[in-house]
Each structure stands twice: as C-alpha cells, then as structure tokens.
N, C-alpha and C positions, 0 to 999 in steps of 0.2 A: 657225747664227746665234743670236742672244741678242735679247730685246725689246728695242725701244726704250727708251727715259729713260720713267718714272711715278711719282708718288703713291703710297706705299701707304698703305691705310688699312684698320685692324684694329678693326671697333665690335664692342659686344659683346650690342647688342639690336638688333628689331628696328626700334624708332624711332627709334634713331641709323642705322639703315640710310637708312630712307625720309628722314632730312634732309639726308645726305651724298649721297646720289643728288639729292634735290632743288635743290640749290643747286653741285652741281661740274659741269663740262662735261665732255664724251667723258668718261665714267668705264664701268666694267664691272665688272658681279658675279663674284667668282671663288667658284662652288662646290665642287666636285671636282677641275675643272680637266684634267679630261682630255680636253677637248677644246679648251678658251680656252689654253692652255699652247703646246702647236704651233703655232696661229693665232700666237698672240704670238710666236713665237718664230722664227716665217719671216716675222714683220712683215707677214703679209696684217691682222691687226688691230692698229691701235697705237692705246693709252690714254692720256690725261693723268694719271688717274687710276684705281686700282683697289680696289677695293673685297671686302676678305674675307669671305667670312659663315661661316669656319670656328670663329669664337668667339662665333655664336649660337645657343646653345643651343635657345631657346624654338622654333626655326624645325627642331629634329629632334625626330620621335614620329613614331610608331606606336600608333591606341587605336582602341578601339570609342566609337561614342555613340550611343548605342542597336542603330537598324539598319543603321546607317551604320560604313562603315571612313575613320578619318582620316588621314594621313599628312603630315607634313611634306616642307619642298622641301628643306630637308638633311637627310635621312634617307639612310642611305646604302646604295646597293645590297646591297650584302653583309647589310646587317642584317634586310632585307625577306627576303631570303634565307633568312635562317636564325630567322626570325621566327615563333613559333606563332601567334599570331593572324591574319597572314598565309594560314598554311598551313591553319586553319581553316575563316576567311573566304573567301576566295579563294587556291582552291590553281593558279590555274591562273601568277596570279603567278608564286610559283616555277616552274613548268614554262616561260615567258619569260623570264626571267631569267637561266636554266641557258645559254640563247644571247645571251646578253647577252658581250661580251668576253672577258675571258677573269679568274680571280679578280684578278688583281692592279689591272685597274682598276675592277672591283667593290669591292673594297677602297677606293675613295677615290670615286667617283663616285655621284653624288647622285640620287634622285626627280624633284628640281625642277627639276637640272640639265640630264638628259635630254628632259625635255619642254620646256625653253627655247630648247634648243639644236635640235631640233625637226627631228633628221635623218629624211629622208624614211622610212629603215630603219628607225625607233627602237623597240623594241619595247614601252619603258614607253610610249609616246604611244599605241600600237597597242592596248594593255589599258586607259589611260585612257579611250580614243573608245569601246571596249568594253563598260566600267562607266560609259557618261554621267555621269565625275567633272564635280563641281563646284569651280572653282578660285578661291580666295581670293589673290583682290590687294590688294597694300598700296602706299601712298604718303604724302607728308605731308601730302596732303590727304585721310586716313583708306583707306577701305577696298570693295572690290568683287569682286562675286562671277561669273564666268562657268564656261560648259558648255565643255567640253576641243573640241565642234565649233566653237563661237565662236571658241577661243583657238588653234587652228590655222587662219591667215591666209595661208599661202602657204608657197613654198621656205622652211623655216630660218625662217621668217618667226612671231612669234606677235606676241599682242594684248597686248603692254604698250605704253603708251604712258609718255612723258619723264617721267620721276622714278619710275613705277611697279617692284615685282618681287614674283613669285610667292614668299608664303608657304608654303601649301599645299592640297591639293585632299581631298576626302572623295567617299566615290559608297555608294549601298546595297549591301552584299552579297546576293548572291544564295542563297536559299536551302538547306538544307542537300539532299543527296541530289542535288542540278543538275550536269549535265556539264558536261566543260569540254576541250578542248585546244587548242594552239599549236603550230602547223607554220610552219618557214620552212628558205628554201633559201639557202646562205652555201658560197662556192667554198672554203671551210675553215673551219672550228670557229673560229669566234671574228671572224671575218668581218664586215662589215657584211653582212646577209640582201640579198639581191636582192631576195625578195618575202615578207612573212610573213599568216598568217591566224589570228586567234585565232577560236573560237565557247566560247560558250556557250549550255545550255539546259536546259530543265526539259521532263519529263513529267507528264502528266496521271495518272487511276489508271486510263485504260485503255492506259496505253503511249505515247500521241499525243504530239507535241510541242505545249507550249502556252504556251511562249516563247523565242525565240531570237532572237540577239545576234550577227552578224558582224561583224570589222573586218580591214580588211586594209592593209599597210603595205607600203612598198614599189614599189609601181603606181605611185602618183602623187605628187607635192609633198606632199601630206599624205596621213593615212591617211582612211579611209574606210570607211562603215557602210555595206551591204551591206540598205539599207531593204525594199527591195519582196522583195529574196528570202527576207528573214527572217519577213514577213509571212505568203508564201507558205507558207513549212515547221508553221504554224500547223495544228494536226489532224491533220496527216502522222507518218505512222510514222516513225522515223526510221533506213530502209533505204537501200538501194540506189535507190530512184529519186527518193527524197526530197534524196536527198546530188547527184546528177546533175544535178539539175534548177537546185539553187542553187551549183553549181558552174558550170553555164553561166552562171546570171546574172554569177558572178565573171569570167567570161572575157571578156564584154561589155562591162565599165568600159574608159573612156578611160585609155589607159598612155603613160606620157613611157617616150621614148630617151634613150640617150647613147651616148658612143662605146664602151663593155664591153657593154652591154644591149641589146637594141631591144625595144618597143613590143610586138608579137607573142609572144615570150617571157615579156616577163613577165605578157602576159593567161593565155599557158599555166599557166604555175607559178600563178597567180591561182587558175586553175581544178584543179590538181591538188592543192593544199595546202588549195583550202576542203572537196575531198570528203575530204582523210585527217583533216581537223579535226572535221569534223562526222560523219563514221564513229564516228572516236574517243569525240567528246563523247557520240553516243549510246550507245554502248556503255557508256561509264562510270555515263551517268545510267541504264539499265537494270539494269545489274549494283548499282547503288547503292541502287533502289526492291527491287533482290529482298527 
C-alpha cells in the first residue's frame, strides 16, 4: 500500500517548525522515518499534512556544556554511534545502540525520533530514563523543559502537547572511571528486545557502590527506574549477592502481556539481564579504579 494524499512541507528552522505545527491540522513530524513511513504506508496513520525536519540543521549536535552531554532530536543514530564525545562521555551509549536495528536504519533514524516514537523496547528511551535526561520542547508559544520520567506518559504515548515537538535533551555525564552495561534479550539481532536493562555505577575508594542507576525497558508501556533497588545497592560490594538481591527487586515489577510474551517471562528476563548488567558494570568500574 502507498499513504494517503498529504501536504508536504520542507522548513528549514526550527521556528518555522513550531508555526507550521501551530497552525496546520492532523500534521506529523517526519524524522528518520523509520517508523512514521510503514504507519503511513499501511494507512494505520493518515496526515493532512507533514512535516520534514530533515533540513534542520540547528535541531542535530552532539556537544558538551560543561557537565552535561547535549544532543539534538535529529541527530542521527549512527553518528552518536560513532561519536568520540559519546564514547567518552557515556560509553554505555554505544553499547545500546550496537542493538539498536540493524545499520541501515541507524543510518537514517534519529535521537528524538526514537524517544517520540516511544516503543515500549526503545533502547535510546531506556538510557534517557537512565541519565535523568532533561528534554527541551519547543512550540510557537516558546519553549519547555521536562525529565525523560515526565515525558514518558504511556504506550507510544509521550508529553507533547498540540503544536508542541522535541528539540532536544541534555543529562549530566557520569563520571569518569563509573561502570556501565546494557543487557537485552531480542529472538534475533536486530529484533525489537523483549526486555532490556541498562545500569550504571560508581565506586567509592573502598570498592562499595555509592551510586547506581537502573532502567529497564521492555516490562512495561514505558520504561522504568529501578528506585528502591538502586538505593539498596548503595555500600554494597558489588558481588554476587549485591547483584541477586536487586535483580529480584527486577523481577517484582508489574509486566504487561501480549500474545508472543506473557507477564512471568518477561519479570524473568527482568531479573536475568539486571544481574548480567550489573555483574558487568561492576566489574568494569573495578577494573577501571585499578
């Protein structure tokens, strides 16, 4: 099948964005389009109008400002990829990314795209709720700032409101020497993930953990931080009963079905992929303080 009849429209900043958004009905942002392209094209989404943000420049980077990593919402997978700053800042990034699709639609698929689109799997959403990014919205009635847990509002669902679209987000990098890994489980490379779990953490100078960061994607309509058990792991060695302990809290969360999945499986893999993540992450940030 082919879309329906639409509008195109090609601006080339961002405040001819936010005024064609504000004044056209049924319109839609096309970033990457690897995901709005099929919609459209099986006509479960049909546009009056649409809207390209391939020729706004301003709306892709990648920079430091100060402690903080910036990122634009057109920035394009592949470039965060193969990004030094990226892989400085947060390397765990690329370690998510590497299961992200497969290159060819890393090649065309965006930042801002993936967190819009806001699939339950997504794994950039899964590192954003991660790094408690800050995300910068824009509209013609100027501009607003929310936390990546604000802006995941349900299935597929985020917090833009009419005429609103994500510019881009920022969050603090985490220190140098901090572990880091990303586990998820996908019936073939390139897959959407069933369940994925990033951590991050730092050690103290006697080895102890003395901050850690879980998120996991996949469980539920949106992803989700892993609060009380990351509290927990605070002082804790980062062993074997440290990793057990907040891998049961993973197993605990409330899990949606469907008809390939159930509920019980994926609290499993929950629980299986937060103790390889956090094995891992300690091991790195051990070997990283030697």
């Amino acid at each position: 099948m082919k879309p329906a009849p639409f509008t195109y429209h090609d601006p080339t900043s961002a405040a001819e964005v936010a005024e064609l958004l504000g004044r056209l009905d049924n319109s839609r942002l096309l970033a990457g389009g690897q995901s709005l392209m099929p919609l459209m094209n099986f006509r479960y989404v049909v546009v009056d109008h649409l809207i390209d943000l391939n020729g706004v420049g301003e709306l892709a980077y990648i920079r430091r400002e100060g402690p903080r990593l910036a990122l634009g919402a057109m920035t394009r997978q592949r470039d965060l990829e193969f990004s030094p700053e990226i892989a400085a800042a947060s390397p765990i990034i690329l370690e998510a990314l590497g299961q992200v699709g497969h290159r060819q639609t890393r090649n065309r698929g965006t930042f801002g795209g993936s967190l819009c689109h806001l699939d339950p799997s997504a794994e950039l959403a899964n590192i954003a709720l991660l790094h408690d990014a800050e995300l910068e919205i824009l509209s013609r009635d100027g501009s607003r700032r929310t936390s990546m847990g604000e802006f995941a509002k349900g299935f597929m669902t985020p917090d833009l409101g009419e005429g609103e679209f994500l510019a881009g987000a920022s969050f603090a990098a985490w220190p140098q020497g901090h572990g880091w890994a990303f586990e998820e489980f996908s019936r073939r490379r390139g897959d959407f993930a069933i369940v994925a779990s990033g951590v991050l953490l730092t050690l103290d100078s006697a080895g102890a953990i003395d901050r850690a960061a879980i998120a996991l994607s996949g469980v539920g309509p949106i992803p989700v931080r892993l609060a009380e058990a990351e509290s927990a792991l605070k002082g804790q060695t980062p062993g074997h009963e440290a990793c057990r302990a907040a891998a049961i809290a993973a197993s605990r969360i409330e899990a949606m079905e469907d008809a390939q999945v159930g509920a019980k499986y994926r609290r499993h893999l929950a629980r299986i992929l937060t103790y390889r993540a956090l094995e891992r992450a300690g091991a790195r940030a051990r070997r990283l303080s030697e």
